[in-house]
C-alpha positions in Angstrom: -43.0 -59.6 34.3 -42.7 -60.3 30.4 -44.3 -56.9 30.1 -42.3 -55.1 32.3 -39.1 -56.5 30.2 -40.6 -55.7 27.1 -40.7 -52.2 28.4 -37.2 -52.7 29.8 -36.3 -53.7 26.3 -38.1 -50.9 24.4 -36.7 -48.3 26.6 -33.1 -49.4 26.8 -33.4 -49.4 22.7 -34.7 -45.7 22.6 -32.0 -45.2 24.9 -29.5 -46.7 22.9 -31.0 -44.9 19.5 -31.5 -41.3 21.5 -27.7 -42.1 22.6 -26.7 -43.1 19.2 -28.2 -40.3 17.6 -26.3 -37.8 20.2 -22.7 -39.6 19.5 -23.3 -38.5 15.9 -23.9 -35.3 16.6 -21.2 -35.2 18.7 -19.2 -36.5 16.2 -20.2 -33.8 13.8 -19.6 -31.3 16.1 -16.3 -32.5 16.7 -15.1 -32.0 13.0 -16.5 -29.3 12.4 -14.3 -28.1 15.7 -11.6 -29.8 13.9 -11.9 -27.7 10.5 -12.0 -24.9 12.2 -9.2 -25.3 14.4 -7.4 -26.3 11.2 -8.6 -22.9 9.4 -7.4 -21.2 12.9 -3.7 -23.1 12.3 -3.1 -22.2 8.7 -3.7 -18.6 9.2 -2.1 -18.2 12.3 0.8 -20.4 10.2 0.8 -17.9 8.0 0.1 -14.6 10.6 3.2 -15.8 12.1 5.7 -17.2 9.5 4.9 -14.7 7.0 6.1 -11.9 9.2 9.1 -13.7 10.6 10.2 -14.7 7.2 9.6 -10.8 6.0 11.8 -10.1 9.4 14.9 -12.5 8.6 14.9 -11.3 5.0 15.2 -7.6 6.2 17.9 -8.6 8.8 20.2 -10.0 6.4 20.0 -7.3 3.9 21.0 -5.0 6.4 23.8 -7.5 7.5 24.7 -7.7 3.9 24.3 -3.6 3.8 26.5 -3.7 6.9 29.2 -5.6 5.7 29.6 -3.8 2.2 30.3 -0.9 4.1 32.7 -2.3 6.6 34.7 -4.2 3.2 34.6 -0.2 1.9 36.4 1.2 4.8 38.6 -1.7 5.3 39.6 -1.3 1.4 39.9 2.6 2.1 42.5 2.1 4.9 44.5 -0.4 2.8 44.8 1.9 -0.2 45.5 4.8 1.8 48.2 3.2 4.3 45.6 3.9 7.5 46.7 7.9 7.1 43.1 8.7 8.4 44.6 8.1 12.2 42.0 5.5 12.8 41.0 2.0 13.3 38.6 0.1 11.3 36.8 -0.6 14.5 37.3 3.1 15.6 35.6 4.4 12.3 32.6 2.0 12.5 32.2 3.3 16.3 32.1 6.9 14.9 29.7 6.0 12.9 27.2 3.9 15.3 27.6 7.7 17.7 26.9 9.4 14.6 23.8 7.8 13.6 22.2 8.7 17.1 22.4 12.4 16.1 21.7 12.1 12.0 19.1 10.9 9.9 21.7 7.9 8.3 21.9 5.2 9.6 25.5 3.1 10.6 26.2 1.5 7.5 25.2 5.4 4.9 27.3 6.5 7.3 30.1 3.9 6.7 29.5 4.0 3.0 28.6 7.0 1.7 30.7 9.7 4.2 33.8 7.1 6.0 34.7 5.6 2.8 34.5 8.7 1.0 36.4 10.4 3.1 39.1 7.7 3.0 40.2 8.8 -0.1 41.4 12.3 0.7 44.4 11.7 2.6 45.2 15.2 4.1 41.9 14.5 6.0 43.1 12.9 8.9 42.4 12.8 13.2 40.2 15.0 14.5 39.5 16.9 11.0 38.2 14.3 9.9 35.5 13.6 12.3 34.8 17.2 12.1 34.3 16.5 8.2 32.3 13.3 8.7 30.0 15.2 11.0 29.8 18.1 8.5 28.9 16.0 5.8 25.9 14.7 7.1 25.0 18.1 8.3 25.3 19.7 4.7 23.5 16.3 3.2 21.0 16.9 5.8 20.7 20.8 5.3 20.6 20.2 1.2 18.2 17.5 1.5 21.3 15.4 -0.6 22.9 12.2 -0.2 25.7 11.8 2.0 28.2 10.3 -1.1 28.3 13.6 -3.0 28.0 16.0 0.2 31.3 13.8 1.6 33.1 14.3 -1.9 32.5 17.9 -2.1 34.0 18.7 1.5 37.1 16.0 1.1 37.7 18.4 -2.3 37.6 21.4 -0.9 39.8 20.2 2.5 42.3 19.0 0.2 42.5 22.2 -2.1 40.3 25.3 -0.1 41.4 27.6 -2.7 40.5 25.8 -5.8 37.0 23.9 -4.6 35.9 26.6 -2.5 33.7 27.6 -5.3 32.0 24.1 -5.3 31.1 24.4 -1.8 29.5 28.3 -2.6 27.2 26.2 -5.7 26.0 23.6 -3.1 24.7 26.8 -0.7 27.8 27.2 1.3 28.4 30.9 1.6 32.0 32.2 2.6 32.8 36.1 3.0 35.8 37.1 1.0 38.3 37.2 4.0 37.2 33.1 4.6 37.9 32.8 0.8 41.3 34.0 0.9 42.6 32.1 4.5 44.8 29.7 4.4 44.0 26.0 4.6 43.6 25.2 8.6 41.7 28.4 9.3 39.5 27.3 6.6 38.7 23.9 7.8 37.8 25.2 10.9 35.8 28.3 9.9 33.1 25.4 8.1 33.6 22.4 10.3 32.8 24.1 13.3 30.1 25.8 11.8 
């Protein structure tokens, strides 16, 4: 019996050392998992935060962008005593239609055509949204921005005779009986063109 307990003995301590030796390796194994699930975390961290950071950053420029423009028109119809005919809520509707059908987006629009615009008083109602759409037309034709594109048709709407000539330098052609019309059937013989 004393050998079969020394047996006992000697194979419940290999045991123990062959089990010991496994819980180690285990043990290893497991950090190593952890390291590498760490690794996995920082870049996916970074995948993840980097991009959504990027994301917010672009969202509020475009708020600020946004904004600007709005401040613009709002200042336009002040100075101007609203003779446009429109809203500030009606003008930055025409603009979100507009950009479905342009290459500018909302806030150009707002910007660079509306508040433009805004300055020429005798542009008002329907003429001008006929001149805001022509404006991105001809900026879009030109290849030009929408600022000078707006300023050049706002001139020539508020004196044809004298800035048709402006208008013929940007490409604009006009036959000599367009030239000599009078005001209204010159708006509508390039807005509706």
């Amino acid at each position: 019996m004393a050998g079969s307990l020394a047996s006992i003995n000697i194979k419940f301590f290999a045991d123990l050392k062959d089990f010991s030796s496994k819980m180690q390796n285990s043990q290893r194994q497991i950090k190593k998992m952890g390291r590498s699930l760490q690794k996995v975390g920082r870049n996916l961290s970074v995948g993840i935060t980097a991009p959504m950071v990027a994301l917010a950053a672009v969202s509020l420029k475009n708020w600020n962008d946004q904004e600007k423009a709005i401040a613009q028109v709002n200042a336009g119809l002040k100075s101007t005593g609203n003779a446009v005919g429109f809203t500030s809520e009606q003008l930055q509707k025409m603009a979100t239609d507009l950009q479905n059908n342009t290459l500018f987006g909302d806030e150009e629009i707002l910007k660079g055509a509306t508040s433009q615009l805004l300055t020429f008083t005798n542009i008002a109602g329907q003429q001008f949204a006929r001149t805001q759409q022509a404006a991105l037309d001809l900026a879009t034709r030109l290849d030009g921005d929408l600022k000078s594109a707006s300023i050049q048709l706002g001139k020539a709407l508020n004196d044809p005779v004298a800035n048709l000539s402006a208008l013929s330098r940007s490409g604009i052609q006009f036959s000599k009986e367009q030239k000599t019309t009078e005001k209204d059937k010159l708006e509508n013989v390039f807005l509706e063109t």
